[in-house]
Every structure is written in C-alpha cells, then in structure tokens.
N, C-alpha and C positions, 0 to 999 in steps of 0.2 A: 593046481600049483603051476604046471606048466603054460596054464591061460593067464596067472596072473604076472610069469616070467614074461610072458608076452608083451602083455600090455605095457610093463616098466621098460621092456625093453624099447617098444613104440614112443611111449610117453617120450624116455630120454632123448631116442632118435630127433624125434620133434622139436626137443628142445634146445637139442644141440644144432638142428636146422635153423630153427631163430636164431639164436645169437648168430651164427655163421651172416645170416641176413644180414642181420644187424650189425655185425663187424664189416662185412660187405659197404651198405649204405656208409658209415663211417669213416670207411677206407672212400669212400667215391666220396664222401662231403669236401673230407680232406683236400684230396686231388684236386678239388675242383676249385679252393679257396687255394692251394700255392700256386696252380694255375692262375689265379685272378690276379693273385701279387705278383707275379713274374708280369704279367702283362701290363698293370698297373706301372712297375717298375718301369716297362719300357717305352712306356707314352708320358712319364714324369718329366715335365720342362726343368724340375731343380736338380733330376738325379745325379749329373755331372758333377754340381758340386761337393758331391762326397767325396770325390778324388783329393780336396782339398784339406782334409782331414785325415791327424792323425787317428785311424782307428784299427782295432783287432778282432784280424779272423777269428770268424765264430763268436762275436759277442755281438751281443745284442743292448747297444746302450741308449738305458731310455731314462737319464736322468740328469740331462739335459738341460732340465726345468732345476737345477740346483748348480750343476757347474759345467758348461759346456766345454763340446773337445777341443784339442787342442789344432787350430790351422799350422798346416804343416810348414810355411813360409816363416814362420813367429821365431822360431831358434834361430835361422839364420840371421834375421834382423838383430835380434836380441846380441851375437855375437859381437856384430857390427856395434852397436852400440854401448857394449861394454867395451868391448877391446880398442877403438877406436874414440869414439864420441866422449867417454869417461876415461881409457886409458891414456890415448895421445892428447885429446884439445883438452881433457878435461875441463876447468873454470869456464875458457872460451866456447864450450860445446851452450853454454846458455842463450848466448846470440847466435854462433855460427851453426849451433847445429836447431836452432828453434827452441829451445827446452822451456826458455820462458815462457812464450804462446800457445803450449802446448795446451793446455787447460781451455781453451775458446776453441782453438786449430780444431780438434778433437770436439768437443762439444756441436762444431759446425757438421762435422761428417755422421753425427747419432742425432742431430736434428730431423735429418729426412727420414728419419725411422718412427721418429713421435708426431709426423706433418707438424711440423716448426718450422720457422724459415729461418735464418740464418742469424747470431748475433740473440739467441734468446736460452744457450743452454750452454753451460759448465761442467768441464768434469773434473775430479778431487772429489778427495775427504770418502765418508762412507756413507751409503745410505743412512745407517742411523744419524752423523752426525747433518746430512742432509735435511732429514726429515726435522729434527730440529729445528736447521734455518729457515725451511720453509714456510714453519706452521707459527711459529713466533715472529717470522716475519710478518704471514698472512693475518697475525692479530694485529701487527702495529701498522700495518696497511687498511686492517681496518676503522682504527681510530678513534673509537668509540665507546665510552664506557659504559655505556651504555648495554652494549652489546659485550654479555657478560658470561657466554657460553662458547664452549669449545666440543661440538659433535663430531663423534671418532666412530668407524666402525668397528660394531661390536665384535665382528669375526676376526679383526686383525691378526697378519704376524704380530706376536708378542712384542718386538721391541716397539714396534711404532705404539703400542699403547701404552710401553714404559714412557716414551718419548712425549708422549701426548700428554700425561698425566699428569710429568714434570714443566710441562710448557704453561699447561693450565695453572699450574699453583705459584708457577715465575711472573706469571700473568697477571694472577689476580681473578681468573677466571674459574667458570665451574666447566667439568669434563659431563659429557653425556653422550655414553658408549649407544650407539641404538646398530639396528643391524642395517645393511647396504639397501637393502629397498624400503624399509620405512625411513630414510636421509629426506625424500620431497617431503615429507610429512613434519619432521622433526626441526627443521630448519626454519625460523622465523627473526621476526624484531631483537631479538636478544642472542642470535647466534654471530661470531664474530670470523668463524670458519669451520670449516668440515673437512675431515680426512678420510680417505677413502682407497681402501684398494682396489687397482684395477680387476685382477683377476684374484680368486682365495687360494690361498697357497696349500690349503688338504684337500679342498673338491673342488678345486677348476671353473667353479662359477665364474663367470665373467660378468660383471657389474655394469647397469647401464651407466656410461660414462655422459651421452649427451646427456639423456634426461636429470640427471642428479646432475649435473652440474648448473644447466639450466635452475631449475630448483633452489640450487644454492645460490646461483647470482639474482636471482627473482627475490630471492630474500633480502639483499643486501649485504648477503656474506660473501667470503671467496672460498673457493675448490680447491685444494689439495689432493695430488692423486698421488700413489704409493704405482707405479706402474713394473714392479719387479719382476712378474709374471707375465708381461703383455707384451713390452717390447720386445721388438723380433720375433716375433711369434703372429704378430696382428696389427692390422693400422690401428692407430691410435688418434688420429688428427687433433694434436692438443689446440691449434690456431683456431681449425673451424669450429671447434666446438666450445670456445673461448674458456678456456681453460685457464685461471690462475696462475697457480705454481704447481711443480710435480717434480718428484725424484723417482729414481732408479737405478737399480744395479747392473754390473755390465760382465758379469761371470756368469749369466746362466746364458739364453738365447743369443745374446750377444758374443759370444766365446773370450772374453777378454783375458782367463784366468784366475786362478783361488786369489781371492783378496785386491782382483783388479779394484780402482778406484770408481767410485758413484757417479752420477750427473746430478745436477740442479736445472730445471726447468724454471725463469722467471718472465711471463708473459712481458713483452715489449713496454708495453701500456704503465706496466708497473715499477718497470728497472728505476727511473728516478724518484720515486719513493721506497722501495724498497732498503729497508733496515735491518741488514744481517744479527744478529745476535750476537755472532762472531767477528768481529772485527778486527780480523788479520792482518801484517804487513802488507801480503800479498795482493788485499782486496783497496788497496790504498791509494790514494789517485796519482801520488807521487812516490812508491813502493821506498825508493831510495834516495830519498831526502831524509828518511828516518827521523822526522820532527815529532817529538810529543803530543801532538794534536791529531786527529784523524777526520782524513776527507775522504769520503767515498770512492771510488773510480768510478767512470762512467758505464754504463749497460751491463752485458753477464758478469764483467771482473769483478763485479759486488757483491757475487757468490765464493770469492776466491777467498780462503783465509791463511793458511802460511804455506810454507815451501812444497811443491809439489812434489809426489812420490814418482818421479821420472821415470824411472826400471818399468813401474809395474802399469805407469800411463802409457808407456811407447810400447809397452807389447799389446796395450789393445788397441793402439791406434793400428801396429799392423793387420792385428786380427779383423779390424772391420774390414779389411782388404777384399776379404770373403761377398762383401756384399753390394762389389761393383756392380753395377748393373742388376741387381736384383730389386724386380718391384714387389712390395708390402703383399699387396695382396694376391697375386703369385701364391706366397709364402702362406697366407693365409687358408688360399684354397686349398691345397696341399695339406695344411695342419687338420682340417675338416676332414677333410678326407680321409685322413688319416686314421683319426681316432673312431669314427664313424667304421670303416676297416676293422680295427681292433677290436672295438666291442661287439661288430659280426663274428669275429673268432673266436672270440672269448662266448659268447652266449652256441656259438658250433659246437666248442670244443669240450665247457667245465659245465657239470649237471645244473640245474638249473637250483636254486639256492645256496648254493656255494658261496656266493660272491652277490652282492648287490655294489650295484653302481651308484658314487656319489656326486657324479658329474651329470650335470643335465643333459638331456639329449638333443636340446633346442640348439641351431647353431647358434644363432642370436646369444645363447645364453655358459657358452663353452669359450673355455681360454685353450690354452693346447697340450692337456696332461688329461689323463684319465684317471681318477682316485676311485679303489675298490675297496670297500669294506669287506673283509675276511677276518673270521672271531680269532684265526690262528696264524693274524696275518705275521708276527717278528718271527716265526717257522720257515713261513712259506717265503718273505724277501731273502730271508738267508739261504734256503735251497734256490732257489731263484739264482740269488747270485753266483753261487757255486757253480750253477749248471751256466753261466756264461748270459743270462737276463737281466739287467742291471738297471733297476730301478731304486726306489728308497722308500722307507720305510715313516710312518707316521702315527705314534703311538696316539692309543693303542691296536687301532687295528685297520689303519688305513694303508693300503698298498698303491702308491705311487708311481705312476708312471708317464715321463714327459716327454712330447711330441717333439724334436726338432726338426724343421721339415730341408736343414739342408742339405743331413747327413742323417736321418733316420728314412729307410724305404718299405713299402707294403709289404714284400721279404722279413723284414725283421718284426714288424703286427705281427703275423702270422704264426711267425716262430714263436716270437713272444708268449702270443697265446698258446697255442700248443702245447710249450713246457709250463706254461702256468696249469693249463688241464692235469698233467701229469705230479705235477708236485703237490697239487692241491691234493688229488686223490693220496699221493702218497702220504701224504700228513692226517690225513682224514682217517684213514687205517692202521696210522701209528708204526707207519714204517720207516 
C-alpha cells in the first residue's frame, strides 16, 4: 500500500510538473507576442493617427469593417455648421458656404482612395439606391438587346442582389447569380453587365478586381464593383484597372458616420452616355430653370438626384480630414500585417479546433477583417463584447472582426486574441 501511496504520490508530482511546464511555456509565448506588439506598435508609420480618434480606454474596437470611429475634429465642425452655416446664413450657406458642390467637392477628395482622378465620383443617396444607378445604367450603356443577361455575384451583400434582381426584371433582362471567380467564365456575348463585390463581407475574400474586370470588358460587357469593404482599407485603382462603374459606402473605413451618404463611381469615358435611372432635379443641367423636360448635367452631376443630405455630407467630408497625407498602400501594408498578427494570436492562444478561419491566408486574396467560424459563435461575440472586444457578429456562426489600420494597433490583435481564448474556453465549459 505504502508502495502504491508512492507511486500516486510521484505520478501526481509529475504531473503537476507538466502542466507547471506547460503554463510556464504559455506564460513565455504570451510574453513574447505583447512584446512583439508593443514593438510593432512602435515602428507603425500610421500609429499617430489614433490620436485622431474618438476611442475608449480598454476597448478593443474591431468593427470598424461596419461603422467606423468617430474623428475627433467632426463635432467641432458639425457645431459650426449647424449653429452658423444653417443657423445664421442659412438659405445663403448654399453658395456662400459651398453646400451645393458639395456632392463633386467631396467626391474629388474619395477619389484618390479608389485611384480615380478627379471629376469621375459623386457622393449622395445610399449604396443601395447607388447600386441601382449603376447597374441599370451599366445595361443602358450597354445598348444591346441582344445582350440579355445581368451576372451578380452569388455571395453578395443581400441588398445588392435584391437590387440586381429588380434591375434585371426593369430591364427586361435575365439575372445570373454565379460566384466571384467563375465571373471570367460566366461572362460572354449575351451578358450586358456584372456586379461584383470587391471584398465578402462574412469572409474577407478579396476578389480579383483586375482580372474579372478585364474578363468582363473582353466580353463586351461592363464591371460594376460594390467596393464597401475595400475602400480605405486597400488600393483599389478603379482607372488603371479600367473599371466601369462602382459604388460604396463611406461609414465603415472611411469613418463618415451611421447613415453617412454613398459615392457613385462613373468612368470618364462613360459620363456622356450615362443614363441615370433617377433623374433628379439635382442631376439637371439647368437644376433651376425647373422646366418640364430633362437634360442631363454634364460629367459626375449625372449621378446626382435630389437635394443633398448636407448635415450628414459635411461631417464626412470633415472626417476624410484623417487622411491627409496618408498613402493607400501604407494603410494597406499595415492592414496585412495586421490580420496576419491576429491570427498568429489567435492560433498561440485558442486550442486548436475551436475556430476555423474563413478568410484566406493569401494576401492577394484578404480584404482587411478576419471571419472565424465558431459553432457558438452569438455566445462568444456577446462575452466578447462585454469584456471590451468589439467585433460583430454573422449568423449563424461567423465572428467578425475588422482591421482598421488607422486606429486599430498590434496591442489591440493581441488582446483581442487573448480574450477571444478565454471566452471561447469559457463557453466551451458552459460557464
């Protein structure tokens, strides 16, 4: 008995020496990855720009890829602009303070984010009512009856395929949902356009933009890109890459705020054919002659359709303030870097099936968010958030989380991870 008191007593010693180990190594992995993001943090050419941002101690916000924070500049202007621009010149603040041009003025400064040049992007209205002009324009630009198909990708945000569905049946056309990389394949003699998202908005694939566009103009058709995921996050070169038309939103990477207003994208080449759907005052060549008849305006104003939403334009034209001097791809290397970071924590820190990864690991092939599959993931984003990790959620079981690289630092990866390890485990054991 006393031989076998022994042995257990040995056995246990042993085994409490491992783990002891093994917490040891664990403790030194740790160490060695907030080391890495401190360091990280301190060689980042963007990290300054966090100061520019409203954010809050101890949180960790990574969702970014949905509504980005707020610049800290935006209130003040906003002030200005109500109390002064609309309370004193009010009517006059249309000329004297710009509010009519605002829609081009603004569109010229979100140009150099999508490589545009100047005079080819509008902002107003909403993505989805964008996406409409685009894609019904893109068919009446095509001209063709010929050309009797309208190809959508199959993974779309939902509305654009609401949007799509309805354009094809306004049309006269058939829809043909295929997925982002069978588009070269799918695209022929009887396609009249194709829509496409830049990056997927549950797994951060990022779409090849030249080759499928290519593809599409090899056909005879034109490219519509859905870029709501891309911009500010990643060059995009819509010029070089001779890009059609393209819309996007200006509340996630862009930080404009909830419900800031859209762009419209209409390649130069195209602005004097282009046939809005919408045919607003605004978009009018003589706005205020108010005649019965309608004439186009010349170049982007032919994306414009009625009164602009001023309040919610001019806080993002402040907020692009943020991206004086900032180049693309800077921002890009950084967003790489980032998520690459992340999912070193994440595979340090949570047991190894826990979590599978739905974003590619290719950069080529990564927009700037990381989607992780977890079977219990609406548990784990709600501990998540509680504990100060602020990502979103994507039923049913997709855990989101968006890179912004001018105010997210390898510091907040890190943590990220970390308490993602911790909550995972805790939900995994039903605590």
């Amino acid at each position: 008995m006393s031989e076998l008191l022994e042995n257990n007593a040995e056995n246990a010693e042993n085994a409490e020496n491992a783990e002891n180990t093994e917490n040891t190594g664990d403790t030194e992995a740790a160490d060695a990855l907030v080391a890495r993001a401190a360091a990280l943090d301190a060689a980042d050419p963007l990290a300054k720009r966090r100061e520019l941002f409203v954010l809050d101690d101890g949180v960790v916000y990574l969702d970014g890829n949905s509504l980005g924070a707020l610049p800290r500049h935006v209130p003040a202007r906003m002030a200005h602009v109500i109390a002064h621009e609309w309370g004193e010149l009010r009517i006059r603040s249309w000329g004297e303070s710009g509010w009519w041009t605002a829609p081009e003025r603004i569109g010229d400064r979100i140009a150099p984010l999508l490589g545009a040049a100047r005079g080819q992007v509008v902002v107003g209205d909403s993505t989805s009512v964008n996406v409409f002009k685009a894609l019904v324009g893109a068919v009446r630009l095509a001209d063709d009856d010929s050309r009797d198909e309208i190809v959508v990708d199959a993974t779309t945000f939902p509305t654009d395929g609401y949007i799509a569905e309805s354009a094809a049946r306004m049309t006269g056309r058939r829809l043909v949902p295929v997925a982002p990389g069978d588009v070269p394949a799918a695209v022929g003699p009887r396609t009249a356009a194709a829509l496409v998202n830049h990056v997927d908005y549950r797994t951060g694939r990022l779409h090849d933009l030249p080759g499928i566009t290519a593809a599409v103009r090899d056909a005879g058709a034109l490219a519509v890109w859905d870029l709501c995921h891309s911009a500010g996050a990643l060059p995009v070169d819509l010029d070089a890459n001779g890009v059609d038309l393209a819309v996007g939103c200006t509340y996630k990477y862009l930080n404009g705020g909830p419900g800031a207003p859209a762009y419209l994208y209409v390649a130069e080449r195209h602005q004097g054919r282009f046939d809005s759907p919408l045919p607003g005052w605004n978009s009018h060549a003589d706005p205020f002659a108010m005649s019965p008849g309608y004439a186009a305006a010349d170049g982007a104003r032919r994306g414009r359709v009625g009164t602009p939403d001023i309040l919610s334009m001019l806080a993002l034209e402040s907020a692009l303030d943020v991206w004086d001097g900032v180049p693309v791809g800077e921002v890009r290397a950084k967003s790489l870097a980032l998520t690459d970071f992340f999912l070193e924590c994440v595979r340090a820190y949570v047991p190894e099936g826990r979590l599978t990864s739905l974003t590619p690991a290719a950069h080529a092939e990564r927009g700037s968010q990381v989607a992780l599959s977890c079977p219990d993931a609406p548990a784990v984003m709600a501990r998540l958030i509680e504990r100060g990790v602020v990502g979103d959620l994507r039923r049913p079981d997709v855990l989101r989380f968006g890179f912004t690289p001018l105010y997210v630092g390898y510091a907040d990866a890190e943590r990220a991870a970390r308490v993602l390890a911790e909550v995972c485990a805790e939900v995994s054991e039903g605590r």
